[in-house]
Each structure stands twice: as structure tokens, then as C-alpha cells.
C-alpha positions in Angstrom: 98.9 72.4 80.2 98.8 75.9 78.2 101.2 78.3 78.6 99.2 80.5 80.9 99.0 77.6 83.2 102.8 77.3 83.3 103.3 80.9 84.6 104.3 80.9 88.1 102.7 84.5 89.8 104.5 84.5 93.0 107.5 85.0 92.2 106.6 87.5 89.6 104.5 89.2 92.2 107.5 89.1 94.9 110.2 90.3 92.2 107.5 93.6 91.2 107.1 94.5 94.6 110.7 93.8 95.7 112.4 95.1 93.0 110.0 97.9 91.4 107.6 99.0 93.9 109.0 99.4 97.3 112.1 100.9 95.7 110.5 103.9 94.5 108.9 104.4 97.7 111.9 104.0 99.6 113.9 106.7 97.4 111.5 108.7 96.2 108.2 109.0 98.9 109.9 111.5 101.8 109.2 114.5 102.1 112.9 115.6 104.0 111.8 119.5 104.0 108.5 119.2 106.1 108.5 115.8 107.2 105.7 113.1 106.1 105.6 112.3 102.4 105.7 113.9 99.2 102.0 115.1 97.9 102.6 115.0 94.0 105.1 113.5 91.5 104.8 113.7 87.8 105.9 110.6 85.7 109.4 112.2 85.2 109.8 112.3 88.6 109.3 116.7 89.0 107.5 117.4 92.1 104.7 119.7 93.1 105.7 121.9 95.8 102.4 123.5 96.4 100.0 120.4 96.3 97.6 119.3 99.4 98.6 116.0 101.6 96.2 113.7 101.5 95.0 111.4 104.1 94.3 108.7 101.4 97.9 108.9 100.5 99.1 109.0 103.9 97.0 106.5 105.3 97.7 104.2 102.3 101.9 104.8 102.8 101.2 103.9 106.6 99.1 100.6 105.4 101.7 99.9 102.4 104.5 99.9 104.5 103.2 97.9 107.9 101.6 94.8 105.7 105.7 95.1 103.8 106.8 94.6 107.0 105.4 91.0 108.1 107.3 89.6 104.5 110.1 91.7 104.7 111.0 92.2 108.2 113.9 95.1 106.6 114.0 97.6 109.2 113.9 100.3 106.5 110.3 99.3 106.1 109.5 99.8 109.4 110.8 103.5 109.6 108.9 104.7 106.9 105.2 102.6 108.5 106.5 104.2 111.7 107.4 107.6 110.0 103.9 107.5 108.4 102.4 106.6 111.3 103.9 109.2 113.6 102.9 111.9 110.6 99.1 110.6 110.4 98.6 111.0 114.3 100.5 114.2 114.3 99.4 116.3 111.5 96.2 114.4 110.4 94.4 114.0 113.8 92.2 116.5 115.0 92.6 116.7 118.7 89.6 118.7 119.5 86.7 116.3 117.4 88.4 113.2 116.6 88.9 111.6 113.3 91.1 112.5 110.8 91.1 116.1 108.4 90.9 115.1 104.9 94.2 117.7 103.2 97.2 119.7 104.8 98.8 122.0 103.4 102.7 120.8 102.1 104.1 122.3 105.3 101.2 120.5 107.5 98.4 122.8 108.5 94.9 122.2 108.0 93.7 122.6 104.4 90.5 120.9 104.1 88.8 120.1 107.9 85.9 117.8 106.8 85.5 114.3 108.2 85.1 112.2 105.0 83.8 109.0 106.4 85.9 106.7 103.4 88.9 109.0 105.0 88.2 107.5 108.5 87.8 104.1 106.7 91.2 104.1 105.8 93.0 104.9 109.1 91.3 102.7 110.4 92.0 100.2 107.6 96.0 101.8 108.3 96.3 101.6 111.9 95.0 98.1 112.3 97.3 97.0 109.9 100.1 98.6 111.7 98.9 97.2 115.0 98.7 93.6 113.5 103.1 94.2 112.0 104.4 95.8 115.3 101.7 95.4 117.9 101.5 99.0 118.9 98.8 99.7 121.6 98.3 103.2 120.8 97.2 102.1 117.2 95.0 99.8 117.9 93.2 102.5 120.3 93.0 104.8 117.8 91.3 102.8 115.1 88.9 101.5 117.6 88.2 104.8 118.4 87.8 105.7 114.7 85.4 103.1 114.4 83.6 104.2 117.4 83.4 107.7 116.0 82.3 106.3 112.6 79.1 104.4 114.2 78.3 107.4 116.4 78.4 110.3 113.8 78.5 108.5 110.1 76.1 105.9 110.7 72.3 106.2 109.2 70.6 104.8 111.9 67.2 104.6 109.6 68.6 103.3 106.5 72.3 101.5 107.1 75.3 102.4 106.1 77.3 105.7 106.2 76.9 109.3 105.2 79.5 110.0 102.8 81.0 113.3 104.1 80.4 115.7 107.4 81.5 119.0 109.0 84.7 118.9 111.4 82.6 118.6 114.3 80.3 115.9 112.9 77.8 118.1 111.3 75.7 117.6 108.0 76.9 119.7 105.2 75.9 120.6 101.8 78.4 119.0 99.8 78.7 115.3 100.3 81.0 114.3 97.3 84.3 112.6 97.8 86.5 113.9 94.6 85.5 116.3 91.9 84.7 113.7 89.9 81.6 112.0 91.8 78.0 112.9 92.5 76.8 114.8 95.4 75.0 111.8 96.8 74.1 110.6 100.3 75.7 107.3 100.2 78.3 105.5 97.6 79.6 101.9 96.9 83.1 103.6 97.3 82.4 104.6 100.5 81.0 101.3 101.8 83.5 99.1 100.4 86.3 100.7 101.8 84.4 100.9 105.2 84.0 97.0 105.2 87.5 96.7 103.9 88.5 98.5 106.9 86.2 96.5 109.7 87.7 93.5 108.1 91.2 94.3 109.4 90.3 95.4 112.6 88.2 92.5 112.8 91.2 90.6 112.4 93.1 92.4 115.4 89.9 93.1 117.9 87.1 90.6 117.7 84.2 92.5 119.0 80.7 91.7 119.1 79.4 95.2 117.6 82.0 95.5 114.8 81.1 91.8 113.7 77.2 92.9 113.8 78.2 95.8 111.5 80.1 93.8 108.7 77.6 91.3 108.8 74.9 95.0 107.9 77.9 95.9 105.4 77.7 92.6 103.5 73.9 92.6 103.5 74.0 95.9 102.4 76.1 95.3 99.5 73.8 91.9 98.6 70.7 93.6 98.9 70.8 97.6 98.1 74.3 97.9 96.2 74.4 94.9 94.0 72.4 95.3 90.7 69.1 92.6 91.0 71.3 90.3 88.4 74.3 90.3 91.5 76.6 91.1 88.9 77.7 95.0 88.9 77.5 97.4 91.7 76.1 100.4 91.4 77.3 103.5 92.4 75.4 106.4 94.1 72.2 106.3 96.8 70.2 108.9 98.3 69.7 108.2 102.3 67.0 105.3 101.7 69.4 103.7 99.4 67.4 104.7 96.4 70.0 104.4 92.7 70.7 107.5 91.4 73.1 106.1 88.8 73.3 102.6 86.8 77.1 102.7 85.1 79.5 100.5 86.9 83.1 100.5 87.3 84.7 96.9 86.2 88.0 97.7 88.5 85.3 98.3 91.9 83.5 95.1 90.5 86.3 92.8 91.0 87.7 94.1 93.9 84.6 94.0 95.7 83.8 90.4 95.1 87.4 89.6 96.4 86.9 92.1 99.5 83.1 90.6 100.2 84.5 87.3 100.5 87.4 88.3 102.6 85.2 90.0 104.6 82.8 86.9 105.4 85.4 84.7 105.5 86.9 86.9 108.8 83.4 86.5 110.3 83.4 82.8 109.9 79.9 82.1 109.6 79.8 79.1 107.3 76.7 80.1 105.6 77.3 83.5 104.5 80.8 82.8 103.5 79.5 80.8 100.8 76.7 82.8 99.9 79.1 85.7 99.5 81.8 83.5 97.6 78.8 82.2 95.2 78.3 86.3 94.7 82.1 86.6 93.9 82.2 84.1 91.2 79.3 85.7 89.7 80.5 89.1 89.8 84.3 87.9 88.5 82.6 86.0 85.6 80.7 89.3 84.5 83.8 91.5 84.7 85.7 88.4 82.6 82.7 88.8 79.8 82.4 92.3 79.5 85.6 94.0 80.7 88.3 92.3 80.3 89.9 92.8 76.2 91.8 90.8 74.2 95.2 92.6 75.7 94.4 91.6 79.0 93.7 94.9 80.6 90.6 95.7 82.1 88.8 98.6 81.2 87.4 100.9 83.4 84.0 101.6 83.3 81.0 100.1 81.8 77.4 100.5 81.1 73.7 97.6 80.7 76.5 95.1 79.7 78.8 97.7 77.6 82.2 99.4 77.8 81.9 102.5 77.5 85.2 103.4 78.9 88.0 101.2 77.4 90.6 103.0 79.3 93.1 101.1 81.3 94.1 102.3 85.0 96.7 101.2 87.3 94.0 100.3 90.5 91.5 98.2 88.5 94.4 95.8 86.8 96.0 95.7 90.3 92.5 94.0 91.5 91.7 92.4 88.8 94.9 90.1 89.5 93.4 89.2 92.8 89.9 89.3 92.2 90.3 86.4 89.1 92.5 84.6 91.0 90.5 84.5 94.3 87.4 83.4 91.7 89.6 80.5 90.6 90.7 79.3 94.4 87.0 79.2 95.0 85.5 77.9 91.6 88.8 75.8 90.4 87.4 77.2 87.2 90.8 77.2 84.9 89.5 80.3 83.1 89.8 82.5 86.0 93.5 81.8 86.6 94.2 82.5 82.9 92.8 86.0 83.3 94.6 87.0 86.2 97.8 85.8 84.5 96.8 88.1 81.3 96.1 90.9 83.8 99.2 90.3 85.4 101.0 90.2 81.9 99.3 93.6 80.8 100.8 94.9 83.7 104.6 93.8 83.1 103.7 94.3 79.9 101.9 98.1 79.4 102.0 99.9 82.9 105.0 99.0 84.8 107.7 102.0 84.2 110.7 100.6 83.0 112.7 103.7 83.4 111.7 106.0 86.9 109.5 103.1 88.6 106.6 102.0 89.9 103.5 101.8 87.2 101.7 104.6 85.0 98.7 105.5 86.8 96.6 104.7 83.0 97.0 103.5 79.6 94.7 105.1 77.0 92.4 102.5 74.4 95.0 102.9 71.7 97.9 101.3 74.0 99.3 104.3 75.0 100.8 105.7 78.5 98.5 108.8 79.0 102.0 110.9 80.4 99.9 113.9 82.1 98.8 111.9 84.9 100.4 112.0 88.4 103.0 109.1 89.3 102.6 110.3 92.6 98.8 112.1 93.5 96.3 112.4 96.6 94.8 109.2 95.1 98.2 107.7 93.4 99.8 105.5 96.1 101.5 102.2 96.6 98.2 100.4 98.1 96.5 98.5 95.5 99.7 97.4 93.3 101.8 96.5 96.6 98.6 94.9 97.9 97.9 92.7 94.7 101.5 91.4 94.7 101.3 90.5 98.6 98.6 88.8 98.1 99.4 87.0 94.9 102.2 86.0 97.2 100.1 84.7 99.7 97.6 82.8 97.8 99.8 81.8 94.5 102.9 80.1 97.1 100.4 78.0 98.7 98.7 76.8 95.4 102.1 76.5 93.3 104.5 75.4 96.6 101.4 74.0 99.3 104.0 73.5 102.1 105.5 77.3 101.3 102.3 79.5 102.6 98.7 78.8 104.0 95.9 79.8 102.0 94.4 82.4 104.6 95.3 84.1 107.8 92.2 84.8 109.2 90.9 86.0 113.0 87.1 85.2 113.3 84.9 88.0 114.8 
């Protein structure tokens, strides 16, 4: 048995989040002058008084701290899922249109009023997770209603999918890009994979007839119009009829989409597409294996017809990459996927976890080095995917290393 073999993750996973991760949240998140949480941290811990709040951030905290809550049961925990929760349907709600504004100001007033449809992904995404910890009824309401709203306003009826961003009141508008960073396209991957992330959860919580029909669209969407024809990369930007408009890939969206399809079939629980879509997820983990994963361990970031072309290493894509190769391995017992997720999972101890304020560096640059400029704490820097991939290393690496410790899924079918 190698050495790689030998490494047990789950504890490793529940000593990061235990001891790393949910400590800096718990002292560091709050925001004690206007209530909610902080909107930006730098590395060395100085904060910036004058930046937006986020609803990603927010609605991540509110998810972080719920799912913490069904393994730790500490009642610190729940105050800060109920704290977030209490800010998102306070401040973030917009009581005359529904759905959620995307930035506040740092005292709480509307900065930014648009209805970003992968903003409304994740309260729902949030709020069915905090239903599922603390059954609150109001919660669940709400993210039905969210999804309602999506389906009504967001959906293209024509094509499929969702319309990336609209006006307060549900309108069109001009600019439909997410960040800075992204093109002004109809439709994205981003967008629908954190849409079927978040009909997955509630899924799990409210088995409904419509919301199963539209994952079962979302996975054939991906299959058929965001997939590359090889099923090994997605690509990343559409017009409405679903037409490419760009052909580089991301290696960190790769692999947590193959783990998030599968998840997502699996809650549907038809036998047929769930392996259809886990036969997609060992072929997409295999192709981010070959082409983005380095001799350190890390994954890099973005890649191009079968190249890196960004050898960069960012917290988010490691953090999936754990999951995503080990979920490849549960489903393909093939040994080489295991070993990857344990290199990933050594990278991290090894290059991104902070040592001395907490938490992880948000990237490492190709020469090794902790690029020290970048945000500990951001709109988009947030305890989801790290606290996520140690929860469910927990999950899925106690029931393979200790079988009578865990069960291998916890699954509602739609």
C-alpha cells in the first residue's frame, strides 16, 4: 500500500475545519458596528470599512454555518446561521419584487438592486440548507418562493436555462455579466451550476414534481449544450440559443461540476441517468487529472484545447478538486483518483492554509508563492467551498476508512 494510500482524510478534513476554519469565522466574520458580517479582510487581518456586502458572501456564511451545525451541534454555530439568516431576510430581501439585491452598502442600504439569477441560486442553495439543520418554516418558504420567482422571471422558456442577470423588478437589462471579470453573455456555466447546486438541496427538503422536471432540464443542459462534444471540459459563455461564445475552461468548475452533476442525479434517483451522469464525472475527473493537475498537487486554474494556460493555484478550485477526485474514485474504485485528492489535499496543508491569521490564501502564484494582495475576506472570499470540501471529505472518507462510522449518502429523492 503507498503512502498516499495510508493517509487517512477524515480526520484531516475534521481537524482543518475544526481547528482552522470555523475559528476564524467565529472571531473574526461579525460585523458588531452594523450588524451582519464583515465585507472585506486583507490577509493581515486590516479591514475595509467602505466595501459593498455581498449576497454571495452572506448567503455563503448563512449555508457555511447551517450545514456546521448538523456535525457540530455547538450552539455558537447556530447563532451566527441564525444571525446570517436574520441579516439575509432583513437587509438582502427586497420586499416590494422578491428575490434578493445583489450589494449593500457597509451600513445596509441598497447598493446594487439587480436580481442576479446565480445570487437567487444561492439563497436558495442557503435557506434550504438552513431549513434541513433547524427546520425553520419560514426558510423553506422563502426558498420555494425564490425558486418560484427564478422559473417565472429567469427562465428562457425557448431555449432552457436562465438569463444571467435582470432589473429589480424582473426586467431585461443591458449588462448581463456577473463580476468584472466575465463576458456580457446571455447565459453561463457558472450560472447554471450553481442553479442546479441549489435545486439539489431544496430537492432534498421539498420533493416536488416541477423542481425535479427542472434538474432533470439542468443536467441535460449541461450533457448536451455546456459540455464540450468530447464530455470533458465545460465551456463557459452562450448567447440565448446556447450558441459558445468562448472555448477556455476552468479546471477548478471542471471538477466541481462532475461531483455536483452526480449529486444532483443521484437526489433525483432515476437509475439510469445517475449512471449516465457518474460515467460523465469520471470522464471529466480524468481530464482535469491529465491536464491540470501538476506535479505539486495543486490544480491550476484555467486551461485551453488540452493546455494550461493559467498555472495559478486558487483556494476554490483545490477545495473541489478534493472532492471531485475522491467522488471519481467512490464511483470508479480507480486508485489513481484517491491519490490525487490526497496530493490536493496535501497542497493545501501544505501551500494555502495560513499558518499564522487562519483560514487559507485565496491563491498561490506558479512560482509557489502566496500572491499577499488578495482579499482573505472578499464579496467572493467565504468559508463555502473549503468548509464544504472538509464536510464532505468527512462524510464520504469516515464511511470508506471506518464503514460502521458514516453512510455513504444522505439523499431525499425528488
Amino acid at each position: 500500500m503507498s503512502g498516499l494510500a495510508k493517509i487517512q482524510l477524515a480526520p484531516d478534513a475534521r481537524r482543518e475545519l475544526l481547528e482552522n476554519i470555523l475559528p476564524f469565522w467565529r472571531g473574526r466574520a461579525m460585523d458588531q458596528e452594523h450588524g451582519g458580517f464583515i465585507a472585506e479582510m486583507s490577509n493581515d487581518l486590516r479591514l475595509r470599512t467602505d466595501a459593498a456586502k455581498g449576497l454571495i458572501l452572506n448567503g455563503r456564511i448563512l449555508w457555511t454555518f447551517s450545514a456546521v451545525c448538523r456535525l457540530t451541534h455547538q450552539v455558537e454555530d447556530q447563532s451566527l446561521a441564525q444571525r446570517a439568516y436574520e441579516y439575509l431576510t432583513r437587509c438582502f430581501l427586497d420586499p416590494q419584487h422578491g428575490g434578493y439585491f445583489w450589494e449593500l452598502t457597509p451600513q445596509g442600504q441598497v447598493a446594487d438592486d439587480k436580481k442576479k439569477s446565480y445570487g437567487q441560486a444561492f439563497g436558495i442553495y442557503a435557506l434550504a440548507e438552513y431549513y434541513r439543520a433547524f427546520r425553520e418554516p419560514q426558510a423553506l418558504e422563502q426558498a420555494i418562493e425564490l425558486f418560484r420567482l427564478l422559473e417565472s422571471q429567469a427562465r428562457d422558456s425557448q431555449h432552457g436555462g436562465y438569463f444571467e442577470v435582470l432589473s429589480r423588478d424582473w426586467q431585461p437589462v443591458a449588462d448581463m455579466r456577473l463580476s468584472d471579470k466575465d463576458l456580457n453573455a446571455q447565459k453561463s456555466m457558472n450560472n447554471h451550476l450553481h442553479v442546479l447546486e441549489a435545486y439539489t438541496n431544496l430537492g432534498r427538503v421539498w420533493p416536488d414534481p416541477l423542481l425535479a422536471d427542472r434538474l432533470r432540464e439542468l443536467i441535460d443542459l449541461f450533457r448536451q449544450r455546456i459540455l464540450n462534444p468530447e464530455q470533458t471540459h465545460f465551456r463557459h459563455f452562450f448567447d440565448a440559443a446556447w450558441n459558445p461564445l468562448s472555448d477556455n475552461y476552468t479546471f477548478g468548475h471542471d471538477i466541481e461540476g462532475s461531483w455536483l452533476l452526480a449529486e444532483a442525479a443521484e437526489v433525483l434517483g432515476d437509475e439510469h441517468l445517475l449512471a449516465a451522469v457518474q460515467s460523465v464525472a469520471i470522464k471529466m475527473a480524468r481530464a482535469v487529472r491529465q491536464e491540470g493537475l501538476d506535479a505539486t498537487g495543486g490544480l491550476c486554474y484555467e486551461g485551453l484545447h488540452g493546455q494550461v494556460i493559467d498555472s495559478g493555484k486558487e483556494w476554490w478550485p483545490q477545495a473541489e478538486a478534493v472532492v471531485g477526485f475522491y467522488n471519481a474514485w467512490q464511483l470508479s474504485q480507480d486508485p489513481g483518483f484517491r491519490d490525487a485528492a490526497v496530493k490536493c489535499w496535501q497542497f493545501i496543508q501544505n501551500r494555502l492554509v495560513d499558518r499564522v491569521h487562519g483560514e487559507w490564501f485565496w491563491r498561490v502564484a506558479p512560482d509557489g508563492k502566496v500572491d499577499a494582495n488578495l482579499p482573505k475576506v472578499s464579496a467572493w472570499k467565504c468559508p463555502y467551498h473549503n468548509s464544504r470540501c472538509c464536510l464532505e471529505i468527512i462524510r464520504r472518507a469516515a464511511a470508506d476508512e471506518n464503514p460502521q462510522s458514516a453512510t455513504r449518502t444522505n439523499t431525499t429523492h425528488l
